[in-house]
N, C-alpha and C positions, 0 to 999 in steps of 0.2 A: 182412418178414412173408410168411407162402405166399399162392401164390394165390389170389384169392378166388374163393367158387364161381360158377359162369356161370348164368344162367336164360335160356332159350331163349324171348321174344317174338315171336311169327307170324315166325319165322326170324332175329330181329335178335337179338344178342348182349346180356344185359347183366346187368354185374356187383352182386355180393350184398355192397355197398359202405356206410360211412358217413365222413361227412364227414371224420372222423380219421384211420378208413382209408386215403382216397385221398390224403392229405395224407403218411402213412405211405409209401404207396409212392412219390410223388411224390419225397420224399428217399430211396428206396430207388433207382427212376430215374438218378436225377442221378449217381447212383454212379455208373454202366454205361455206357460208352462207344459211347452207340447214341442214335436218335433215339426218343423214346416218343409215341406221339398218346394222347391222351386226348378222347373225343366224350362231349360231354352229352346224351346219348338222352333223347328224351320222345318222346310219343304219335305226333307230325308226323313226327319221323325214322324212326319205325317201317313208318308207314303210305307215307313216299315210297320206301323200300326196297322196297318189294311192286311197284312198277312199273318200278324203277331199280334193275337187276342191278350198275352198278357200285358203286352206293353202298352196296350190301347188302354187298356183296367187304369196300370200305373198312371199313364197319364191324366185319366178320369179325378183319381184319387189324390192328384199335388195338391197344395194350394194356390199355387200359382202360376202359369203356363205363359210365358213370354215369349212374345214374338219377334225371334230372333230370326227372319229374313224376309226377306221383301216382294218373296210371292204371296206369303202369307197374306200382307198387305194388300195384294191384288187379287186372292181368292176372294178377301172379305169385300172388297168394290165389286166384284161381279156380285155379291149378292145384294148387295144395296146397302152395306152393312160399313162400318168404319173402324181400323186401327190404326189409333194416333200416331205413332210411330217403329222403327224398328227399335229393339232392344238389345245388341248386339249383346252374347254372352263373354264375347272377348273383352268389352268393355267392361261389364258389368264388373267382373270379378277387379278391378281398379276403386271402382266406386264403394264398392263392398269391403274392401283394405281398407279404403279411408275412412269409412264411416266405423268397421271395427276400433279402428286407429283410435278415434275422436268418442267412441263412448265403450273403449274397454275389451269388447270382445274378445277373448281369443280366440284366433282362429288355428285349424286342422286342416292340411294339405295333403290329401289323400291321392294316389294312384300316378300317373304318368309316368313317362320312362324311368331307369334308374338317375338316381341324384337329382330329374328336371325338380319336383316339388322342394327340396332342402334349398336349387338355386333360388328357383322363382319367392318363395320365403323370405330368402337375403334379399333379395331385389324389392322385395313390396317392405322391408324394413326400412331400408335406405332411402325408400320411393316416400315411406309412410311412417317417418318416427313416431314411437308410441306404440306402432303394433306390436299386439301382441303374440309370438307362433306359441301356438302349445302342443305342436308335434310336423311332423313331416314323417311321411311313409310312402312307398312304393306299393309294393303288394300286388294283389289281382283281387278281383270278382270272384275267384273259383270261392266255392262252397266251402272246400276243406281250410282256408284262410280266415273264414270269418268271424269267426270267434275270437282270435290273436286281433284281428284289427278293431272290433269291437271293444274289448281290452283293452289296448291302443289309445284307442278316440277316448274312452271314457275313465281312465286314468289321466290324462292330460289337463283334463277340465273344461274343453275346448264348446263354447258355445255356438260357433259357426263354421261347417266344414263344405270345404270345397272336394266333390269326386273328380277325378281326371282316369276315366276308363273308357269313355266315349259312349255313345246312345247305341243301344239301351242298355248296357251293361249296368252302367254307373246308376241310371237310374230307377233300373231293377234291384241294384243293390243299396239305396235309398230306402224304397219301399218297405225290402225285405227287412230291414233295420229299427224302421221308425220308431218302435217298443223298446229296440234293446240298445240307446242314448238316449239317456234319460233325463243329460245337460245339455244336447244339442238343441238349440231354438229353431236354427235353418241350417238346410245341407241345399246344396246346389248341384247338380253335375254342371261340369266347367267344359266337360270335351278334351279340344288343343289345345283352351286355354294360356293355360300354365307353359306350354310352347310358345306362343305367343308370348307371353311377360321374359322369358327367357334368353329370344330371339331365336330358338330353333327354328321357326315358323316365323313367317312374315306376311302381316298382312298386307291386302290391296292398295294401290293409292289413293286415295282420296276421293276424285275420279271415277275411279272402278269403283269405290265404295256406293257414290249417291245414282248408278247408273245401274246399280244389282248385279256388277259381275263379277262380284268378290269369287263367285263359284269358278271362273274361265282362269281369274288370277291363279288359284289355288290349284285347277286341274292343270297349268302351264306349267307351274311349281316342284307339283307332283304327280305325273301321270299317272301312276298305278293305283289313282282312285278313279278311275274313267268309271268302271263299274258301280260304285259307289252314285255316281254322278248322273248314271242313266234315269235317279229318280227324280229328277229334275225337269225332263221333259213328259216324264209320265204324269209327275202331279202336274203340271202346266196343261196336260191332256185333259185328267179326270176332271180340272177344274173350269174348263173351256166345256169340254160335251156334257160331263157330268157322268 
């Protein structure tokens, strides 16, 4: 498929995508002899990129920036501007098993707490006969680890790898990689993700999901991301005055 077209977010990238789309390009990806990141942009990614020039760059430099929440949606109607839908990253990584599943991939489950990735792995098996895992690791982001995970990924064989280190970690650690997996097609950062597939985390109803408060669900959930969560009313700010 062509490109899709970009909308400019308080300077953050992000594409005029929907779920089939990116799944689209996703096997368009795999064709191409390169490594591809894809970032699930929402509100919080947008709002730490205004203080964090590096992450702003990464995010510059994906190829593909999906709009994984629903102000996003509504920064780009205040400009006159259109995205077709949300791309939730919770979901995506489902859609992205099955379609591993159905033409071979293997996939790499990188980061999140101890044992959630080797669960979540079982789970997308059962979920997704056919998949293939070609590894499951924990790890961290730290610098002194990268090499050994690097290693990791690329003795595996593993053509699709999901990060679970949360933004921007994960997708700092993406970037800083892209050269050194040289079988990887796409890497993702997933975030909770893998929480989610697992059930440590649960998402919104339904309800909460199509009304946008997946955010009030989560902060109920878990209080001690309130802070995290204050960027929620600021982008709502910067994108209201400007």
């Amino acid at each position: 498929m062509t490109s899709p077209v970009v909308i400019d977010i308080l300077g953050v990238p992000v594409h005029a995508v929907t779920m089939a789309d990116t799944l689209a390009l996703v096997e368009q990806y795999m064709a191409e002899p390169r490594l591809h990141q894809i970032a699930t942009v929402n509100p919080e990614f947008v709002m730490a990129a205004q203080s964090d020039p590096d992450f702003r760059r990464v995010l510059h430099a994906a190829d593909l920036c999906i709009p994984d929440g629903v102000g996003l949606l509504f920064a780009a109607r205040r400009q006159g501007r259109s995205l077709p839908e949300r791309v939730p990253g919770s979901e995506l990584v489902y859609h992205l098993a099955e379609q591993a599943a159905q033409h071979g991939w293997p996939l790499f489950l990188l980061g999140a707490g101890a044992g959630v990735a080797a669960e979540a792995a079982r789970l997308l098996v059962e979920r997704y006969p056919g998949l293939v895992i070609a590894g499951t690791f924990a790890g961290s982001p730290a610098v002194e680890e990268n090499d050994d995970i690097v290693r990791r990924i690329n003795d595996s064989g593993a053509a699709l790898l999901f990060v679970a280190y949360g933004a921007p970690k994960q997708d700092k650690w993406i970037a800083r990689n892209r050269a050194n997996l040289p079988a990887v097609r796409v890497a993702v950062g997933v975030g909770g993700s893998l929480d989610f597939v697992t059930g440590r985390s649960v998402r919104a109803p339904a309800w909460m999901q199509r009304l946008g408060l997946e955010w009030l669900h989560r902060l109920i959930r878990e209080p001690w991301r309130w802070r995290r969560m204050l960027a929620l009313p600021r982008f709502a700010w910067r994108v209201v005055v400007g």
